[in-house]
C-alpha positions as MATLAB code, in Angstrom:
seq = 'XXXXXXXXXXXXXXXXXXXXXXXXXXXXXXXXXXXXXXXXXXXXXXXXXXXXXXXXXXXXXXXXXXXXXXXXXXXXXXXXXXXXXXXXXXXXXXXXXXXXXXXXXXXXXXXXXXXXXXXXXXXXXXXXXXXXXXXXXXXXXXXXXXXXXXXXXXXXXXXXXXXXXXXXXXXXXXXXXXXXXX';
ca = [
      30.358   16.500   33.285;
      32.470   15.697   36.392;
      35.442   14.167   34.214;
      35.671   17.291   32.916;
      35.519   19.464   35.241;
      38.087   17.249   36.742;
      40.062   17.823   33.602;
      39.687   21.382   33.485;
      40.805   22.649   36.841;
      43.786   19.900   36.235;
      44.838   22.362   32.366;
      44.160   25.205   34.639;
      46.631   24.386   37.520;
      49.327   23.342   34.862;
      48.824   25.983   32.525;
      49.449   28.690   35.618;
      52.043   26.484   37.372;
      53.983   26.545   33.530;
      53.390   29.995   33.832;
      54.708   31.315   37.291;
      58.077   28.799   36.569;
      58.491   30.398   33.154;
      58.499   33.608   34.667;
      60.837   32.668   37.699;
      63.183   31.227   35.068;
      63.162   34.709   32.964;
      63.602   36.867   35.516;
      66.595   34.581   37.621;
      68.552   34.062   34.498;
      70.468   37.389   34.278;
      71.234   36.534   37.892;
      72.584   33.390   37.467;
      74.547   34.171   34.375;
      76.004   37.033   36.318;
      76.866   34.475   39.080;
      78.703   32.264   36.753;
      81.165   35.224   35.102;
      81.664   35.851   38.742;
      82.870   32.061   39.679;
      84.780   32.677   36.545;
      86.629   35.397   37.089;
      87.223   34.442   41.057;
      88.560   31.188   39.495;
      90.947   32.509   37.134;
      92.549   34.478   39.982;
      92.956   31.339   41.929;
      94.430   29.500   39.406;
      96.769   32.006   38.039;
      97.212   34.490   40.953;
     100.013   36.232   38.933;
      97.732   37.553   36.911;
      96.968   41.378   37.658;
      94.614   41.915   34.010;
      92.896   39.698   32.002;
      91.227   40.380   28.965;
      88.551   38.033   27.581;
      88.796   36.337   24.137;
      86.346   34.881   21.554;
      88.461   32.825   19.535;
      86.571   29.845   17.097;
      83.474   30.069   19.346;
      85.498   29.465   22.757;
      85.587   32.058   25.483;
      89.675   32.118   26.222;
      90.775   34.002   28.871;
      94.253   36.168   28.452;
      96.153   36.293   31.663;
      98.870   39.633   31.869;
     101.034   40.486   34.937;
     101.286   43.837   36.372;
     103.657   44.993   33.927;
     101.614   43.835   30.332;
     103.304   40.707   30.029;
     101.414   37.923   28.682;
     102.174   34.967   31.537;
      99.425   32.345   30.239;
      95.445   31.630   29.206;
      92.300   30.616   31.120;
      89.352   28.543   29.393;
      86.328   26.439   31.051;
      86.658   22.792   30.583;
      83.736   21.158   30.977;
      82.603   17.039   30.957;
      80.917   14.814   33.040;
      82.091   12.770   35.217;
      80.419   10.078   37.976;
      77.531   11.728   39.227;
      77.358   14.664   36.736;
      79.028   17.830   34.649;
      81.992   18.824   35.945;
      83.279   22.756   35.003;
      86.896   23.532   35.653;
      88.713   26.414   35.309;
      92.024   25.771   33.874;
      94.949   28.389   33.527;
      98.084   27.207   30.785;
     101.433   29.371   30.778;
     101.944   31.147   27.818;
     104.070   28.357   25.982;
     100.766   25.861   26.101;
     103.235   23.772   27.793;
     102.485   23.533   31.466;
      99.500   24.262   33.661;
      99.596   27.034   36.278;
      96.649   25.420   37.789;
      92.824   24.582   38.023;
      90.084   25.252   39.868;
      86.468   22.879   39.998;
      83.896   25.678   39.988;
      80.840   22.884   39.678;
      80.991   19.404   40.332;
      77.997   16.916   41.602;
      80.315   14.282   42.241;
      79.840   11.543   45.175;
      80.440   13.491   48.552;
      83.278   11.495   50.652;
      84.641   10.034   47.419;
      84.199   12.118   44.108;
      84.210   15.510   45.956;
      87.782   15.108   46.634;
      88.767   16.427   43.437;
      87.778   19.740   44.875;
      90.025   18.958   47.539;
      93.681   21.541   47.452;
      95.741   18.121   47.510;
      94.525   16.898   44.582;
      94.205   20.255   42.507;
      97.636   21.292   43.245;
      99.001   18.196   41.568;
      98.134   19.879   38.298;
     100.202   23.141   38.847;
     103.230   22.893   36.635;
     102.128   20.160   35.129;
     103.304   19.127   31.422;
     100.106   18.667   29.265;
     102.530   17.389   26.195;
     102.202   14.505   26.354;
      98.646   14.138   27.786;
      97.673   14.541   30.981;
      97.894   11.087   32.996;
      96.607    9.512   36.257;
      97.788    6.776   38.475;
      96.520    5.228   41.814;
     100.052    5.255   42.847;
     102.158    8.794   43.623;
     102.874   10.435   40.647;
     106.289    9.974   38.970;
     106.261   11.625   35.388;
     105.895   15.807   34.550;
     102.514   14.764   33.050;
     100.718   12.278   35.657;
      98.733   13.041   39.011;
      97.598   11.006   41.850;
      93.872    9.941   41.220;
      91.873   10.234   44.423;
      91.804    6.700   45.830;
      87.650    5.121   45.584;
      86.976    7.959   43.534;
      89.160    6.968   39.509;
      86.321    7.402   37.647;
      86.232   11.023   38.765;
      90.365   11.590   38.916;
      90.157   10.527   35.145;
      87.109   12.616   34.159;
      88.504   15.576   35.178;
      91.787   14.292   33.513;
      90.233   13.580   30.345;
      88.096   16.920   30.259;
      91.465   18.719   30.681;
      93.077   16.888   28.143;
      90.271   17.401   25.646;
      89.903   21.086   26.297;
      94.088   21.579   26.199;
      93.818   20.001   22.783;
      91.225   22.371   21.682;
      93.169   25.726   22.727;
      96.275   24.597   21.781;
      94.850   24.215   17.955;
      93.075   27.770   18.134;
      96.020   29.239   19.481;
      98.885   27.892   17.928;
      99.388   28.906   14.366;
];
């Protein structure tokens, strides 16, 4: 008899702790979904700060992101690229001119990377390397300055990060550039 009342107020306490998270979970999820078109959108601005309208896109089951001046003129695209990369996933917006030839630049919305090391690629430095870069041929990153149109300076005690978000960018460039081009 005392084993199971043992056992009993143990199903009780899970079944109502299940419960209460359950419900936290439904009712924060509109809020956090709303958070993260927010990051979005704040994100495309920062990346492509040209852009004065942008009108969202679902093209083969990716979210693209059109990018217009002030006067209609298409000037590029947005998209989330997303990978992992040391310590976890690691979301970027990236904006790419209207050609699909150069970046106009990118912006880490998430990242769990090592603090002191992997952060860095949230650093300006580092994510300004990628504005005007030539994604054809692929991205590239070196431990030494950068010399080509398509390589950038990986943050030093931190590669494995540098070429995540490298090979996330070039993996998600590959993808838009086949759904957009004809």
């Amino acid at each position: 008899m005392k084993y199971f009342r043992i056992v009993l107020v143990l199903l009780v306490t899970s079944l109502i702790s299940a419960f209460c998270l359950s419900l936290v979970s439904s009712l924060a999820k509109a809020r956090i979904e709303n958070n993260e078109k927010a990051a979005i959108e704040r994100a495309i601005y920062v990346v492509a700060p040209a852009a004065k309208k942008v009108e969202e896109k679902l093209t083969a089951g990716k979210t693209i992101y059109k990018l217009y001046d002030g006067q209609g003129n298409l000037i590029g695209y947005a998209f989330l690229a997303k990978g992992y990369g040391y310590q976890g996933e690691i979301k970027i917006i990236c904006g790419l001119d209207k050609n699909l030839e150069k970046i106009l630049g990118i912006e880490i919305i998430a990242s769990s990377e090592t603090p002191g090391l992997g952060a860095h690629i949230n650093d300006n430095w580092f994510k300004k390397q990628f504005r005007g870069i030539k994604v054809l041929p692929r991205i590239v990153y070196s431990k030494r300055k950068s010399r080509q149109d398509n390589e950038i300076q990986a943050v030093s005690g931190a590669t494995i990060s540098s070429r995540s978000v490298v090979e996330i960018l070039n993996k998600e460039i590959t993808k838009v550039r086949k759904i957009l081009q004809p």
